[in-house]
C-alpha positions in Angstrom: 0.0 0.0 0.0 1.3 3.2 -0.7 2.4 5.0 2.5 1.5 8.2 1.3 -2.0 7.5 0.6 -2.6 7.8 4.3 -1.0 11.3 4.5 -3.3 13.8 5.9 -4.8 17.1 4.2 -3.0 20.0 5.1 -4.4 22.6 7.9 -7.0 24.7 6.7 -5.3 28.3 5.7 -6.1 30.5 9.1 -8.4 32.6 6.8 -10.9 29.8 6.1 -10.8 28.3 9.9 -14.1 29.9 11.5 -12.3 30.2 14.7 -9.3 31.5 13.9 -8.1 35.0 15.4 -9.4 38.0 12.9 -5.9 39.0 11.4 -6.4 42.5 13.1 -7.5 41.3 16.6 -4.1 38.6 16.4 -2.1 42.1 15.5 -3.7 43.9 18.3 -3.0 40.9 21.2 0.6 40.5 19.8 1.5 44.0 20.1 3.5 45.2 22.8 2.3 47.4 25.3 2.0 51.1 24.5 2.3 50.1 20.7 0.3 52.6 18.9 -0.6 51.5 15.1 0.8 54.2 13.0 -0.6 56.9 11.0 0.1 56.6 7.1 2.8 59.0 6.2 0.2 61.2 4.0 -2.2 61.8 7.4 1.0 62.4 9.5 2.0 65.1 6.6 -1.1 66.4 6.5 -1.0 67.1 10.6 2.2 68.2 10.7 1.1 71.1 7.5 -2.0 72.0 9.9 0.4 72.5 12.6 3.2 74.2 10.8 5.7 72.1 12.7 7.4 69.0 10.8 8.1 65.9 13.3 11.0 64.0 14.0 9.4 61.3 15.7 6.3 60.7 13.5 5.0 58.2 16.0 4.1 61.3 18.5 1.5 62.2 15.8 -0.2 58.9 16.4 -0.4 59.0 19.8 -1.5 62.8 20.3 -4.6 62.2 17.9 -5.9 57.7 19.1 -8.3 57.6 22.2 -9.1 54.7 23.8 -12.1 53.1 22.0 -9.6 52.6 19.1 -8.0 50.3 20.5 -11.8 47.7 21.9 -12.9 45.4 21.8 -9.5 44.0 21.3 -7.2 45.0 24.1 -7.0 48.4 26.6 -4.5 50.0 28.5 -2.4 51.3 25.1 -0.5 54.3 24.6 -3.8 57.5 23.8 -3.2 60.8 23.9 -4.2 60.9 27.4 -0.3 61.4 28.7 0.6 63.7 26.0 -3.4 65.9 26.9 -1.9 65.7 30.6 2.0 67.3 29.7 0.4 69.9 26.8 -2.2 71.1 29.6 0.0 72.7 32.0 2.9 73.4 29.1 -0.1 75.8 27.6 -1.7 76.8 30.7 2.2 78.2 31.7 2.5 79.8 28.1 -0.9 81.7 28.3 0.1 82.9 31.6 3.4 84.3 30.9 1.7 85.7 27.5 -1.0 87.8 29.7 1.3 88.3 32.4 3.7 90.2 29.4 0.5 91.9 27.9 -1.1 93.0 30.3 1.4 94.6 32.9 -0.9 96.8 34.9 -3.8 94.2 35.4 -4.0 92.1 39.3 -4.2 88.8 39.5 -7.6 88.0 39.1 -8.4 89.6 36.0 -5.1 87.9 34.9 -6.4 84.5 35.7 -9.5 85.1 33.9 -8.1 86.1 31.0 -6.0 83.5 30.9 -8.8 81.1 31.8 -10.9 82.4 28.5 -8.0 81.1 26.5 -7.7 77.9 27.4 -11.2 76.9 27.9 -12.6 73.6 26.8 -14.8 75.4 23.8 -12.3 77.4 22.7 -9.9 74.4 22.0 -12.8 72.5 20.7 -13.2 75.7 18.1 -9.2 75.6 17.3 -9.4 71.9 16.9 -12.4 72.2 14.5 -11.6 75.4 12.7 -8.5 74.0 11.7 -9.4 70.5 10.8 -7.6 68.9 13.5 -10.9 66.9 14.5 -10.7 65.2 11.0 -7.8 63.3 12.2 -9.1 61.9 15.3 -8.7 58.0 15.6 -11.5 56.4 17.4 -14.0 53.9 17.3 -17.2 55.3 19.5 -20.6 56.4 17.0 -21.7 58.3 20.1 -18.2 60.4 19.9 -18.7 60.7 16.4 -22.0 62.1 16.7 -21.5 64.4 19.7 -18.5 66.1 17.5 -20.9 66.8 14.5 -23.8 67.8 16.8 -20.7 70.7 18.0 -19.8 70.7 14.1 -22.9 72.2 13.2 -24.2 73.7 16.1 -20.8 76.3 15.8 -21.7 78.1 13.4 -24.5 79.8 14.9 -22.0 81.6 17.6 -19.5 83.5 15.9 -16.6 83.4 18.7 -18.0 81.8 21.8 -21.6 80.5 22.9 -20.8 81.4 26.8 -21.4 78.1 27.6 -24.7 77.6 25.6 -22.7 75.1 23.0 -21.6 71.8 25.1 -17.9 71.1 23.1 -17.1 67.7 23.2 -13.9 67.8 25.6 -12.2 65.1 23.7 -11.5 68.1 20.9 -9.9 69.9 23.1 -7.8 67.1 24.5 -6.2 66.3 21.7 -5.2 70.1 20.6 -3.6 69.3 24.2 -2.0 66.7 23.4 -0.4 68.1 20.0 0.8 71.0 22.0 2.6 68.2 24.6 3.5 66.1 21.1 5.2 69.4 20.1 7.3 70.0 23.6 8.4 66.5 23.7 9.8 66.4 20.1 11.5 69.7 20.2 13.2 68.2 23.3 11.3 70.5 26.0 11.1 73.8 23.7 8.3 75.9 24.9 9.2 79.0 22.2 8.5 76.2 19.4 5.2 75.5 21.0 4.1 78.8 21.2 5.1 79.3 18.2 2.6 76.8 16.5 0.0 77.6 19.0 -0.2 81.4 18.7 -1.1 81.2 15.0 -4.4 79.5 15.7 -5.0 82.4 17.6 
């Protein structure tokens, strides 16, 4: 009898085995902690052209612009722009207070702080953010996200600089100009003049 008659049939290929992995859920698992899939090199260009500030570690663009829900059902825990929101935060809330602080050399401290307050407000980031196209680049994967930021999409035009609290901005706009602004410090090794340069021109 021919031994090879009782060979057996190869594996089925993983992608016609019902219960094999999806291909992008095996990438997700494999991946090492803080692994953030990358932006294609025409998004990051188009990012760093909003921003007027060219990267050297394009991976920074990645991470300023995924929240969490990118990353489910697969896996959590992964590098979002939550630490870069965190460092951007305070490097802009120090910039806008030395900037009023310089402008305004007369005025106390509490008009100071409410100037400075006004600038750094969750709607007017949300308005930078979506003024400039910056929301367009947001990685997620939550419908309810994606409606609340067209709900603010549309609702802005009817308030020409600021609803006084009448518009409800999604904050996760203004996190990520945030987190741009701490993507920014971090690759210009700790450079607050080349942050506020990039920031002041969305004025």
């Amino acid at each position: 009898m021919d031994p090879q008659s009782h060979s057996q049939s190869p594996p089925p290929a993983a992608e016609d085995d019902p219960d094999a992995m999806p291909r992008e859920q095996q990438q997700r698992e494999e991946a090492p902690p803080g692994y953030v899939p990358p932006m294609s090199p025409e998004e990051v260009a188009a990012v760093e052209a909003l921003l007027g500030y060219e990267f050297k570690d394009k991976s920074l663009v990645g991470e300023a612009l995924t929240h969490g829900s990118f990353y489910l059902p697969y896996r959590s825990g992964d590098s979002t722009y939550e630490r870069l929101e965190y460092l951007g935060d305070g490097v802009l809330t120090c910039l806008v207070s030395r900037e009023v602080f310089l402008t305004y050399p007369d005025l106390p401290p509490g008009p100071l702080t409410r100037l400075r307050a006004a600038n750094v407000d969750k709607e007017k980031l949300a308005r930078v953010a979506v003024d400039h196209g910056i929301h367009r680049f947001l990685r997620h994967k939550a419908p309810k996200l994606e409606e609340q930021i067209a709900d603010f999409v549309k609702e802005l035009g009817q308030y020409e600089y600021h609803s006084n609290g009448l518009l409800d901005a999604p904050k996760v706009l203004s996190d990520i100009v945030e987190s741009l602004i701490g993507a920014i410090y971090v690759d210009s090794k700790y450079n607050q003049e080349q942050v506020w340069q990039g920031f002041s021109k969305f004025g």
